[in-house]
Phi, psi and omega in degrees: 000324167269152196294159167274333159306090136206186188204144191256183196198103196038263178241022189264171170209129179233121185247151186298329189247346169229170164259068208275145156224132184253096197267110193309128177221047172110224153354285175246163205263071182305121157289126143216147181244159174232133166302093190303125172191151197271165181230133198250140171265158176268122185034265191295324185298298179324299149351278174315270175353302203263352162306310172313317191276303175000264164338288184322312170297287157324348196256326196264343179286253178358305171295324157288344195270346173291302176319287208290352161315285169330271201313308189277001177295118163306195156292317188308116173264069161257148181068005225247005164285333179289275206307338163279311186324304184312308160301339159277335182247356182236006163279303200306325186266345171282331176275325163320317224250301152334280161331292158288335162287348187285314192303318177284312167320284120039286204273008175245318164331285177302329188077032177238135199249012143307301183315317208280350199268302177302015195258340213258344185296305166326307187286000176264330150292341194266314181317313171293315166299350187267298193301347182278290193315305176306312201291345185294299169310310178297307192303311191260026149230024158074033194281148166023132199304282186245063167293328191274013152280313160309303148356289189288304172271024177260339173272340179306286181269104037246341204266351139297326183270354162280344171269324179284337150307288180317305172310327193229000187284158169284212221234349173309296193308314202293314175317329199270340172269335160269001149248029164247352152292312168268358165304146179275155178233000000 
């Protein structure tokens, strides 16, 4: 039952042509066998995998800068219409972002790759809104003149032009980008 190429290597045995394992159940020994092969991830799983700690970082960087908002607002209402603008625009991105990971969760749980593609519309929202708070932020605290732009023109590309796509290519393109999404790399 076992291949002739192999070599153990403490109690796993590994073979050129199988993948043999021996799993100790006292006494004896159960064989199972696997077929060896490689297995290619598809795209989008690549995608996803690596869009989640993305989310996770961007989600909790939104959440701390709301603490830290909060905590230093004076009594004083100067700014402080920036400073709720701000809080509103980096809650609204902490849940989206949120909200897309779950969604990428989801779609790698499930294998659907519909999910991963609706997934990415939050998150793409979500970006633009943590970057609208920041560039929102700079403007009311007069840093440098038009520094509060960069933020804000940092959202056209990709992620504006990635919503306007999703919302508006017709159903060909979009098909055609899901089966170039299930292509193997």
């Amino acid at each position: 039952m076992k291949s002739k190429s192999v070599k153990r290597i403490g109690a796993d045995i590994i073979s050129l042509n199988t993948f043999e394992n021996w799993y100790d159940t006292g006494d004896n020994y159960d064989y199972v066998r696997f077929p060896l092969k490689k297995t290619r991830i598809e795209r989008w799983k690549a995608g996803c995998q690596s869009l989640l700690p993305v989310n996770g970082i961007l989600a909790g960087f939104s959440a701390t800068v709301v603490a830290v908002l909060i905590s230093t607002t004076d009594g004083s209402t100067d700014g402080l219409l920036f400073v709720q603008g701000c809080i509103a625009l980096l809650v609204s991105a902490f849940v989206l972002l949120v909200l897309s990971a779950e969604w990428m969760a989801d779609a790698l749980e499930l294998g659907n790759v519909y999910t991963y593609r609706r997934s990415v519309l939050p998150y793409n929202l979500g970006v633009i809104s943590l970057l609208s708070a920041v560039s929102l932020f700079l403007y009311s605290k007069d840093y440098f003149d038009l520094l509060w732009l960069v933020p804000l023109l940092a959202t056209i590309y990709p992620w504006w032009c990635d919503i306007c796509w999703q919302l508006f290519a017709d159903r060909s393109c979009k098909n055609a980008y899901i089966e170039k999404l299930v292509g193997e790399i």
